[in-house]
VOVEX-278325 format. One record per residue (C-alpha): x, y, z; residue in three letters. Coordinates in pm, whole numbers, padded with zeros to 5 digits, always signed. Example, Ala and Ser with C-alpha at 12.3 -4.5 7.8 and 13.67 -1.06 7.14 Angstrom:
<vogus>
+01230-00450+00780ala;+01367-00106+00714ser;
</vogus>
This chain:
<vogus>
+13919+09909+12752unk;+13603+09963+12495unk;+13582+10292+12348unk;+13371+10531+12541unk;+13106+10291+12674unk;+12932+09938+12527unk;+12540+09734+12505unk;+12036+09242+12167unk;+11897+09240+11900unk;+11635+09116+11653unk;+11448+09194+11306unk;+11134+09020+11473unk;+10884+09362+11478unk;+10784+09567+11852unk;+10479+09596+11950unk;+10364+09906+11777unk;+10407+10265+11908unk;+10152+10566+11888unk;+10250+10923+12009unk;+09978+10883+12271unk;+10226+10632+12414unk;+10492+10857+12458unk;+10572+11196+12611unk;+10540+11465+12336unk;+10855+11677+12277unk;+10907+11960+12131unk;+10940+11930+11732unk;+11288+12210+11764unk;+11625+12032+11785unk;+11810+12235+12108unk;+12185+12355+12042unk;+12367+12033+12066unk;+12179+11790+12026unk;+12222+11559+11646unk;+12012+11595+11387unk;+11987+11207+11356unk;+12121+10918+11585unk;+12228+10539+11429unk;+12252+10199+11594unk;+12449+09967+11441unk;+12625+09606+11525unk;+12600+09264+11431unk;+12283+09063+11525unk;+12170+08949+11853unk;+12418+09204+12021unk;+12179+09436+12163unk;+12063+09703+11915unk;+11709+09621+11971unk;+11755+09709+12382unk;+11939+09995+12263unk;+11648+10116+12047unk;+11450+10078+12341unk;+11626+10236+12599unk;+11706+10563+12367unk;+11285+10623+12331unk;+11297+10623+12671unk;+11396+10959+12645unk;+11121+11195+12505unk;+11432+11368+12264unk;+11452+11050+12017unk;+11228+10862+11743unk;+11483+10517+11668unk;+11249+10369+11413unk;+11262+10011+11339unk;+11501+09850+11078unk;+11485+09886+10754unk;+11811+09814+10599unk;+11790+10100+10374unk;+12173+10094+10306unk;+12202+09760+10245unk;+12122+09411+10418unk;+12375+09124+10458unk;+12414+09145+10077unk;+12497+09481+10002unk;+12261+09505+09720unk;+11960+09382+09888unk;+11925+09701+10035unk;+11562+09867+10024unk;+11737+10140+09815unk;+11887+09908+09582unk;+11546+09825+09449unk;+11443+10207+09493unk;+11667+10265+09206unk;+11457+10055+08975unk;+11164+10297+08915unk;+11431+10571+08751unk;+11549+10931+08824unk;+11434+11036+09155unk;+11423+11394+09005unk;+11076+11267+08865unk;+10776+11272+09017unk;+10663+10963+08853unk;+10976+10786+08966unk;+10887+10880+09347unk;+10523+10761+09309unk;+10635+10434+09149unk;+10868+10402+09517unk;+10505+10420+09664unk;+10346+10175+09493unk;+10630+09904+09506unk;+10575+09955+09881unk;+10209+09979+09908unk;+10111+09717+09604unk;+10335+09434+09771unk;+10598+09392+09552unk;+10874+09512+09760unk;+10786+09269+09975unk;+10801+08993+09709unk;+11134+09129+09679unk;+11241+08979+10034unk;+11230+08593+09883unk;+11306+08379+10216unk;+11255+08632+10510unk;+10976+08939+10592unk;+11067+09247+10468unk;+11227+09444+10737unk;+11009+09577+11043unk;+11022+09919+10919unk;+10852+09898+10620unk;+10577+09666+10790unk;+10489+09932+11074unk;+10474+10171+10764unk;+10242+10026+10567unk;+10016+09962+10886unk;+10005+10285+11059unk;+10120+10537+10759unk;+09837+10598+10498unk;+10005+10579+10127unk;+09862+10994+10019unk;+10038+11073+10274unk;+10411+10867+10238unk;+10348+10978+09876unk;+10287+11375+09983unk;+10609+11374+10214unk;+10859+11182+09947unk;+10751+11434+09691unk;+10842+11718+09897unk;+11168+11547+10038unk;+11533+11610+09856unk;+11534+11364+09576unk;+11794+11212+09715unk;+11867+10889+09846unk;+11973+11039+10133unk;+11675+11289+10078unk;+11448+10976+10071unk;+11601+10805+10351unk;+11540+11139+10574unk;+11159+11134+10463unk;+11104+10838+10608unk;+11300+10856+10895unk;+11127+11190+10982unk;+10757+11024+10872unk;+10826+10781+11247unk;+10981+11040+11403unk;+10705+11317+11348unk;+10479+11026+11453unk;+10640+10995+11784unk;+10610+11397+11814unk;+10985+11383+11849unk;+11233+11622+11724unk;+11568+11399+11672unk;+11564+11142+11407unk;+11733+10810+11387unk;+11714+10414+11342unk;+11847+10109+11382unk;+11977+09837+11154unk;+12241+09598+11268unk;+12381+09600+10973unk;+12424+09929+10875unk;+12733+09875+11046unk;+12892+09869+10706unk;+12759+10199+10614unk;+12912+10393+10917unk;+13116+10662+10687unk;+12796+10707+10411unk;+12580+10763+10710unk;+12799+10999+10892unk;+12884+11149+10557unk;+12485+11223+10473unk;+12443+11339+10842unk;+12771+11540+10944unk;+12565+11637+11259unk;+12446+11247+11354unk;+12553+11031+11598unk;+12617+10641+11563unk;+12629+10345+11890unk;+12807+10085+11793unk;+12663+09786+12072unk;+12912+09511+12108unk;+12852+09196+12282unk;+13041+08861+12415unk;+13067+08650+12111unk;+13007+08406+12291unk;+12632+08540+12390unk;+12584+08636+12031unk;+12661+08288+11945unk;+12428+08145+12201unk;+12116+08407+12116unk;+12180+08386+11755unk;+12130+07972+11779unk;+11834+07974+11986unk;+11690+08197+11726unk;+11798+07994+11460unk;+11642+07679+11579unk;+11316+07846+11625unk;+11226+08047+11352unk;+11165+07794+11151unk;+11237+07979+10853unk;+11488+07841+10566unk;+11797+07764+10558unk;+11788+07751+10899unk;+11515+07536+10903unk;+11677+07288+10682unk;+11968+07305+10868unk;+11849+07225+11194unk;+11718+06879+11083unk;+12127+06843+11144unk;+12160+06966+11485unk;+12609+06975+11510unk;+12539+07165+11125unk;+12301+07461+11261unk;+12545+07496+11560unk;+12850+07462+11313unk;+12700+07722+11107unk;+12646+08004+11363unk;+12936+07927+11480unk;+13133+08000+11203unk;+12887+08342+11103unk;+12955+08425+11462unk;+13347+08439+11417unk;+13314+08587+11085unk;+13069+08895+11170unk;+13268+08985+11491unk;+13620+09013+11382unk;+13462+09228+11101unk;+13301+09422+11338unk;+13605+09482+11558unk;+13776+09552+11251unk;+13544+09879+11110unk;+13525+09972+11451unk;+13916+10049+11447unk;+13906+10246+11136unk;+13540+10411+11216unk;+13681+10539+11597unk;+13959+10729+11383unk;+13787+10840+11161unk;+13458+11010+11314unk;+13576+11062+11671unk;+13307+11248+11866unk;+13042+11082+11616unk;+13096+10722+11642unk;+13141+10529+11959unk;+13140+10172+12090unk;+12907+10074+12398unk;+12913+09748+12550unk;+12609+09529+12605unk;+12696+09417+12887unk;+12782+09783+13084unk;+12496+09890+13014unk;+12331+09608+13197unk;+12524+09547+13516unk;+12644+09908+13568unk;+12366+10159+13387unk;+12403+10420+13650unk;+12794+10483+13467unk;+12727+10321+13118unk;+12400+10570+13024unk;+12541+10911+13158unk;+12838+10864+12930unk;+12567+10818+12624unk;+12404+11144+12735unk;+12718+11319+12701unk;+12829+11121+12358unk;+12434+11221+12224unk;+12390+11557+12374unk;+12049+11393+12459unk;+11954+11303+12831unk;+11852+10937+12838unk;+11659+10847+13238unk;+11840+10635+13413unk;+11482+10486+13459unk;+11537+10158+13306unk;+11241+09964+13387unk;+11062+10201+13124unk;+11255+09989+12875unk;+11061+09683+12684unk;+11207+09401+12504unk;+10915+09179+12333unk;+10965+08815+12532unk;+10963+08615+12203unk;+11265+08816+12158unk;+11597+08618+12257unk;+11556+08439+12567unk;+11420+08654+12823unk;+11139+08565+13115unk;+11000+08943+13154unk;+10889+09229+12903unk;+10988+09514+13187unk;+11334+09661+13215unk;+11683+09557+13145unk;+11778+09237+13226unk;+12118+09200+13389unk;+12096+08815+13388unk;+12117+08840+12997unk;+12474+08953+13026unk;+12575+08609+13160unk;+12340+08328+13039unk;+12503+08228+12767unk;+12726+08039+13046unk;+12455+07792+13100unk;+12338+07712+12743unk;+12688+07743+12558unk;+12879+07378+12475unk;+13196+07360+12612unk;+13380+07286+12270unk;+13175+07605+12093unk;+13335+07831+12363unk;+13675+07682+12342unk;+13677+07719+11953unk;+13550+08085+12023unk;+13778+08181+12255unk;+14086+08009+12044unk;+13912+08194+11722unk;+13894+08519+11855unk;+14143+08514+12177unk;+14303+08889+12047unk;+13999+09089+12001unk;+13850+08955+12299unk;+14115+09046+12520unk;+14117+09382+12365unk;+13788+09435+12447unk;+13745+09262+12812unk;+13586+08943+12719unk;+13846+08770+12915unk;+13655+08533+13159unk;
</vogus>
């Protein structure tokens, strides 16, 4: 059985979000309820449904990724290169964080890819005077700094309880639970075997290098995310053993596909993990369609929990299954 409940993902960026969009809550966390709330998990398991379906309650601000922590590579974190411009006890240090966002280097930083969707919505809806005003008066920190802007979305939202999500901030479960004894992290797990098939449609059409390159070789791109796919799971299931003993009540597991063939039991359970009511309304939730494979922007999809059955290859799934028969027994991928 999963731990406690389990829920795809994407660093392509939402459509963007004004408070007018949302019901306004009440800028006072209530007894109970975390001061900030984490989504983790490797890609294209379902953090970016997750996001969604946690601002469907009027409690939570999940901004966008930003892979503060760290990205793949550890040290291509955003804070990595925040550490450049010098003691963050300096005021001139801080301002220098402002213009490596606002001038465009940061972005230079990011080489092959975007930089991550947080940091785009930012610079779009955020004037810099006043990212610059609220870093000065933050903890100079890194965590201090990685609260600032956390609370700059979720003050935007009009919404009292913090949060984010970056897949792979999965790594970074204990430093973020450390920072935030009070938060709250979802761990989403999904069928490798859907990951595999989501993370290879994306792959061949993005169009962005490597992959690019790669899929001029069609049995290399699929050979490749195969073998990522293998990789990133088992080292997923593995921190999730050691992160379920060590944060219990903090850090849970939630299943993709629960959440999408039986809400009605999957999101009461988050409620209770959160201390947050989420509405069992899930048509309120939007996924963008360029994102994975899906035919409508409107609720949860339940025929994403099963159709990677029609697009996977029959050897991929037998050299999944034979690759990671133990964990997915363990955790009821056994079909």
């Amino acid at each position: 059985m999963v731990d406690e409940a389990v829920f795809e993902e994407h660093d392509g960026e939402a459509a963007r979000q004004h408070p007018s969009e949302h019901a306004v809550g009440s800028r006072e966390r209530r007894p109970g309820e975390p001061e900030a709330v984490f989504v983790v998990g490797i890609g294209r398991s379902g953090t970016t449904m997750m996001r969604n379906l946690l601002e469907t309650s009027d409690r939570l601000a999940i901004a966008r990724e930003n892979h503060y922590m760290g990205h793949y590579f550890k040290r291509r974190g955003a804070r990595h290169f925040f550490r450049q411009v010098g003691d963050l006890a300096d005021d001139a240090a801080v301002r220098r964080i402002v213009e490596l966002l606002y001038s465009g280097a940061y972005a230079r930083h990011s080489r092959w890819r975007n930089i991550s969707p947080f940091w785009r919505w930012l610079l779009a809806e955020v004037p810099r005077d006043e990212v610059e005003q609220r870093l000065l008066a933050a903890e100079r920190t890194e965590r201090g700094i990685f609260t600032a802007f956390l609370r700059i979305y979720a003050d935007r939202l009009d919404r009292p309880i913090m949060g984010e999500k970056t897949p792979t901030h999965y790594d970074h479960v204990d430093e973020l639970l450390e920072w935030y004894p009070d938060g709250r992290v979802i761990h989403i797990l999904r069928d490798p075997r859907g990951v595999y098939v989501s993370d290879r449609h994306r792959r061949k059409t993005q169009g962005r290098p490597p992959y690019s390159w790669l899929a001029r070789i069609p049995l290399l791109l699929e050979g490749w995310v195969l073998l990522i796919t293998v990789f990133s799971w088992r080292r997923a299931m593995n921190r999730h053993v050691g992160y379920a003993r060590r944060h219990p009540g903090r850090y849970t597991m939630i299943r993709f596909e629960d959440v999408l063939k039986s809400p009605e039991q999957a999101l009461p359970r988050l409620s209770e993990f959160l201390g947050v009511e989420i509405p069992l309304q899930t048509e309120r939730v939007r996924v963008p369609l360029e994102h994975g494979m899906r035919s409508t922007e409107e609720g949860l999809d339940p025929t994403a929990a099963d159709r990677w059955r029609e697009r996977i290859r029959p050897l991929a799934k037998r050299l999944l299954e034979l690759a990671l028969r133990g964990p997915m027994r363990r955790y009821g991928y056994t079909d």
